[in-house]
KOLSE-117976 format. One record per residue (C-alpha): residue number from 1; residue in one letter; x, y, z. Coordinates in steps of 0.05 Angstrom, whole numbers. Each point is the difference from the previous one (the first is absolute). Layout:
% residues N
> nr,rest,u,v,w
> NUM,A,X,Y,Z
...
//
This chain:
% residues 323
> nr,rest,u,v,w
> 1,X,624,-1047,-2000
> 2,X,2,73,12
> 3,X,-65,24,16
> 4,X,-36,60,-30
> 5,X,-20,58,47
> 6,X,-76,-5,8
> 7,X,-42,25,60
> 8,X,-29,-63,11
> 9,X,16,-74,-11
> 10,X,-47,-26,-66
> 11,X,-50,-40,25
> 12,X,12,-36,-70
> 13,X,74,-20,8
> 14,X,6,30,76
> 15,X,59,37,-24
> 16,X,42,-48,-39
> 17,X,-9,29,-67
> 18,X,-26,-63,-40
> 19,X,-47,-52,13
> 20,X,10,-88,-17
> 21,X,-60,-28,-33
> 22,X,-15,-62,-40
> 23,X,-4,0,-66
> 24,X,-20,-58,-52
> 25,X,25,1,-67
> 26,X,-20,-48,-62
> 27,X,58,-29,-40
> 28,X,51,-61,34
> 29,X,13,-13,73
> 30,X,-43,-40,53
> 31,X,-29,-48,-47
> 32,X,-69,22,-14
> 33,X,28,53,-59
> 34,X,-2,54,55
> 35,X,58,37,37
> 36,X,-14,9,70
> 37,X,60,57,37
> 38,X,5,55,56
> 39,X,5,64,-34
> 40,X,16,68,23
> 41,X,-33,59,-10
> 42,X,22,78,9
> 43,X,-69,29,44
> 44,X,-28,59,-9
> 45,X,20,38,50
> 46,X,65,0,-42
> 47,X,-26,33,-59
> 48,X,24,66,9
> 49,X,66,-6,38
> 50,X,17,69,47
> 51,X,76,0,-14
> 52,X,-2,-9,-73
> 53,X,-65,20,-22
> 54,X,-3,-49,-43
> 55,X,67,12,-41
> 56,X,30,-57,37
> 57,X,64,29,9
> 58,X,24,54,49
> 59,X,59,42,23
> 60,X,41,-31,52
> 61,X,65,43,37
> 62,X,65,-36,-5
> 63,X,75,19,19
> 64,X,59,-19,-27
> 65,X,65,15,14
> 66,X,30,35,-63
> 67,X,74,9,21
> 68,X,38,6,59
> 69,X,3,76,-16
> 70,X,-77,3,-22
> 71,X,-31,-42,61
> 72,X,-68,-17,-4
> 73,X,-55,22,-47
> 74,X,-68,-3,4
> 75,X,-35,-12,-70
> 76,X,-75,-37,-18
> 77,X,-5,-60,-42
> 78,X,-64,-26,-24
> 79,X,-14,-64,20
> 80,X,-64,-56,4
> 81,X,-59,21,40
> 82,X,-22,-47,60
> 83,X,-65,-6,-42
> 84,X,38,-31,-55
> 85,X,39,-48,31
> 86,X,-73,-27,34
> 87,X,-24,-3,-77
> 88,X,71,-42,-15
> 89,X,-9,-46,52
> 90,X,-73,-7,5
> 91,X,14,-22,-83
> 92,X,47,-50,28
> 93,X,-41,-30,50
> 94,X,-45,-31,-53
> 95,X,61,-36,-36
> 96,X,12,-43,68
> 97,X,-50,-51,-5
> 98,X,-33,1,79
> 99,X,-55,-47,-4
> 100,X,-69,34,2
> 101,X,-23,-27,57
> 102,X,54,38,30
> 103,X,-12,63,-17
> 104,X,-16,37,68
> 105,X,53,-44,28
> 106,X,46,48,38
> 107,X,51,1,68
> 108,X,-72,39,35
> 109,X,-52,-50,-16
> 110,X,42,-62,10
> 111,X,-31,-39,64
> 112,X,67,-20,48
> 113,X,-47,-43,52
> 114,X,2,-73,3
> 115,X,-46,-38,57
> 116,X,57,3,50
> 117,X,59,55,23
> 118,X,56,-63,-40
> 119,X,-44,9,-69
> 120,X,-7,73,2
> 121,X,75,13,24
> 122,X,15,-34,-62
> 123,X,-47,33,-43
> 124,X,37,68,26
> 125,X,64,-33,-12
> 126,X,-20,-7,-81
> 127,X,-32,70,-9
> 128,X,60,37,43
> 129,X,45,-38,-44
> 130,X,-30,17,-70
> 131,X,-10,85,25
> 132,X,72,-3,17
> 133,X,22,-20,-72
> 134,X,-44,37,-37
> 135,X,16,72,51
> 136,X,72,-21,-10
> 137,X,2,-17,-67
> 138,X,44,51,-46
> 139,X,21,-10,-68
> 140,X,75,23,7
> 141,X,-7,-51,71
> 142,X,-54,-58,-16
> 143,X,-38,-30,59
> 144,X,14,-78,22
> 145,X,-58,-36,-25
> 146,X,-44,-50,41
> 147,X,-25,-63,-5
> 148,X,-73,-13,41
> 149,X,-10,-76,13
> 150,X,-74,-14,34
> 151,X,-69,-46,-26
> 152,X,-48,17,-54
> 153,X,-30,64,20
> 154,X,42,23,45
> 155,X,1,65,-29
> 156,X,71,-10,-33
> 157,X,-32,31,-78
> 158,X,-34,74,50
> 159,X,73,8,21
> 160,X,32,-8,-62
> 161,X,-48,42,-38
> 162,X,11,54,51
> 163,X,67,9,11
> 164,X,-1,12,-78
> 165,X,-45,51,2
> 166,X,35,31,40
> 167,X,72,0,-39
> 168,X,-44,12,-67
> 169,X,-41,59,27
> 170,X,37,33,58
> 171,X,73,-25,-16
> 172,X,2,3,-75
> 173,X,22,-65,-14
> 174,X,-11,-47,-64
> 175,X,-32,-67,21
> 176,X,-29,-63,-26
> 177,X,-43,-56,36
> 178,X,-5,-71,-19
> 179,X,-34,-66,24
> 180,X,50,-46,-12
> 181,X,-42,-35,-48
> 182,X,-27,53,-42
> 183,X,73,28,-10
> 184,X,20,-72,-27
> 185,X,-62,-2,-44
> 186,X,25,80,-24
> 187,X,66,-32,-19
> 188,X,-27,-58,-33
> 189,X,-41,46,-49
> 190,X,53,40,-11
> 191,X,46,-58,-16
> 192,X,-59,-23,-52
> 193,X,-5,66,-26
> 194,X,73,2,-24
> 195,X,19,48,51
> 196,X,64,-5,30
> 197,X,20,-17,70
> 198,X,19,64,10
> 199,X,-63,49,-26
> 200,X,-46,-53,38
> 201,X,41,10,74
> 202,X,35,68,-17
> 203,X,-72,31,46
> 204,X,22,-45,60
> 205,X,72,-3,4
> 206,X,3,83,-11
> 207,X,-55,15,43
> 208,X,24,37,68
> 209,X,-46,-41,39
> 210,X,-17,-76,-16
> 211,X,-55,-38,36
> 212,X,-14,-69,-17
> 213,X,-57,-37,38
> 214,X,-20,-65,12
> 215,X,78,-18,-2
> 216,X,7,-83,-1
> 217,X,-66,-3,-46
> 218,X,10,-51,-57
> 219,X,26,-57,-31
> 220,X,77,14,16
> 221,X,6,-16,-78
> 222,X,76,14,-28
> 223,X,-31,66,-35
> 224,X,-38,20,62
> 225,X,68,-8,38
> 226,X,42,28,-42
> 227,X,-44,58,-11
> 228,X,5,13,62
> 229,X,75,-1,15
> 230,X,10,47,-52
> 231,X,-41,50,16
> 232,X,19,-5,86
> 233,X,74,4,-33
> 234,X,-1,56,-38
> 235,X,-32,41,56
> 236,X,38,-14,44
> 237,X,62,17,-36
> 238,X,-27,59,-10
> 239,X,-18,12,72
> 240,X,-85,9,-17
> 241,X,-44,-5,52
> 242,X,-39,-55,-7
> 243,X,-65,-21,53
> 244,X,-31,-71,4
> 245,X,-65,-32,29
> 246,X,1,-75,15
> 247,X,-56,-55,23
> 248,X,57,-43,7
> 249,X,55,-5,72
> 250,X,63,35,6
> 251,X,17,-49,57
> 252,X,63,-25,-25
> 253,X,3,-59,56
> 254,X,-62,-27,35
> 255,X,-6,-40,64
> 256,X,-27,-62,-11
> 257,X,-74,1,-2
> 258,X,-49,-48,38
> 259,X,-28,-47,-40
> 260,X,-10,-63,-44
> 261,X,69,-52,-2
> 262,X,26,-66,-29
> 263,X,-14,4,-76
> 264,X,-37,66,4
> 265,X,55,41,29
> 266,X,39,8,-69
> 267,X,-65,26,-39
> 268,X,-10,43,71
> 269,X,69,31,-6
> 270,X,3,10,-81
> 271,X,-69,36,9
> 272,X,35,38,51
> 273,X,62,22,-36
> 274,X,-41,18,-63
> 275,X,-37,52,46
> 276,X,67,38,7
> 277,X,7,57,-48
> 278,X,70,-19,-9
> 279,X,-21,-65,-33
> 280,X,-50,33,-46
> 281,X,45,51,-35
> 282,X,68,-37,20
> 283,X,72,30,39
> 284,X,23,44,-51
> 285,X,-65,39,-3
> 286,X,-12,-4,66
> 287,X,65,23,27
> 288,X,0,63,-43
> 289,X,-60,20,36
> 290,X,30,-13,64
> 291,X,54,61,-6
> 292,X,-53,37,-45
> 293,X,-66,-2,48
> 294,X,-17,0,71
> 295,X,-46,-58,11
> 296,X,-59,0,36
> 297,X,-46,-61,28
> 298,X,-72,15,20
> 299,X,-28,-55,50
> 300,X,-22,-65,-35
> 301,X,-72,10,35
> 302,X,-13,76,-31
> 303,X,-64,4,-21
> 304,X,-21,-2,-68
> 305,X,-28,70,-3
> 306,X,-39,-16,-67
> 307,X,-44,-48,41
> 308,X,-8,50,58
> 309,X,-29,47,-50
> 310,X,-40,-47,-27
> 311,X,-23,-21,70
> 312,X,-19,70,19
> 313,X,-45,8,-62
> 314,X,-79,-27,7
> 315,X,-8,-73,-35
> 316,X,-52,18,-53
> 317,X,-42,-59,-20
> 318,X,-11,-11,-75
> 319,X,-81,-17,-17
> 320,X,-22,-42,-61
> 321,X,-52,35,-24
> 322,X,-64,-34,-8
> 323,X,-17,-52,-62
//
């Protein structure tokens, strides 16, 4: 996003214009009759804008060549404000559906050091991959997508929820996030509510920018599956960017792996194959994402970063109070 002459970064929004909060609504969504969502908000700093002065338009020089005996001609057209494109997008931001938790999630604050130089490589690897798409990503020329494959807590959800920041608030792009689960249970509803299939996915199959998370989740029920199909068809045929996180392998062969044979070698092997995220949402799926996303494996020793945050923190010891 274009930023706004000022003398000195905001200490507020350090420049950017808007600042990502939390924000808790009542009404449907986690459960507990509460709606939990990263929000945008337009800071202060912004409330009288220098080039418009508040108007949110201004005067912008063009040329255009008239004839070939005219030439070029200058002339002004009024056009949108910088401000008001912040106040467009910043309005946008909140129709995603980023998790809460990840609301100061962000390319800056997302920690790319694992416990050896292999781990934090790969860490690199993931974030360098997700800036790329979202810098590259234009709407005439869509970015590839990505998919990020690593354990529970690997940090899969920060990267996700940043690199659509980033094409919401800086690129201008529409977006939608979904846990897998969540955007089964959405279709569900809608399918009870007498919607049809296409007001209840028309969000996610339009929607410049896709992420799903937690891809391989589920029962692999017929509805789940072909739920699923449709929507990865439809955007790809229509060439949408599309990014992916994953607790399950993108390994498509492994080498056997030491351990137990005789008659536990079968149940070894089918717990094996089942890891595989090709087994979970099947080939047809699974190769679509292959020529729409770049794939990414973090190491399977990452650390969990939730439980390094939670190791840093002091143990607090509950007392009973006394009879």
């Amino acid at each position: 996003m274009e930023a706004l002459a000022t003398s000195s970064p905001c200490p507020e929004c350090r420049g950017d214009g808007y600042r990502v909060e939390a924000e808790v609504q009542p009404g449907p969504g986690d459960g507990e009759g509460r709606r939990a969502r990263a929000v945008a908000r337009v800071c202060s700093c912004r409330d009288r804008c220098p080039h418009c002065e508040g108007r949110g338009f201004v005067y912008t020089s063009r040329q255009v060549e008239f004839s070939k005996k005219v030439g070029m001609r200058s002339y002004e057209a009024l056009t949108a404000c910088v401000c008001r494109l912040l106040a467009q997008r910043v309005a946008n931001f909140a129709q995603v559906g980023i998790p809460a938790h990840h609301a100061t999630s962000s390319f800056s604050t997302f920690r790319a050091k694992g416990d050896d130089q292999e781990k934090t490589a790969a860490l690199e690897q993931a974030l360098g991959v997700a800036r790329s798409a979202a810098q590259e990503w234009r709407r005439d020329r869509p970015a590839r997508g990505f998919v990020l494959s690593g354990r529970v807590g690997s940090g899969q959800t920060h990267i996700l929820s940043a690199t659509l920041r980033h094409l919401v608030l800086e690129r201008g792009a529409s977006a939608q996030y979904r846990e897998i689960s969540l955007l089964f249970a959405d279709i569900r509803r809608g399918f009870n509510a007498g919607k049809s299939g296409g007001e209840i996915s028309a969000r996610l199959v339009d929607a410049d920018v896709l992420a799903i998370d937690e891809l391989g989740r589920g029962r692999g029920s017929p509805f789940e599956m072909e739920t699923l199909d449709e929507l990865i068809a439809r955007r790809y045929n229509s060439g949408l960017t599309t990014i992916v996180a994953t607790n399950f392998s993108l390994e498509r062969e492994r080498s056997p792996s030491p351990g137990p044979r005789g008659f536990q070698a079968p149940a070894q092997a089918l717990e094996e194959r089942e890891d595989l995220l090709v087994e979970r949402i099947g080939e047809r799926i699974y190769s679509r994402l292959c020529e729409m996303c770049d794939f990414v494996s973090l190491p399977a020793r990452t650390d969990d970063f939730r439980r390094t945050k939670q190791d840093g923190r002091p143990t607090r010891r509950l007392v009973r109070p006394a009879s």
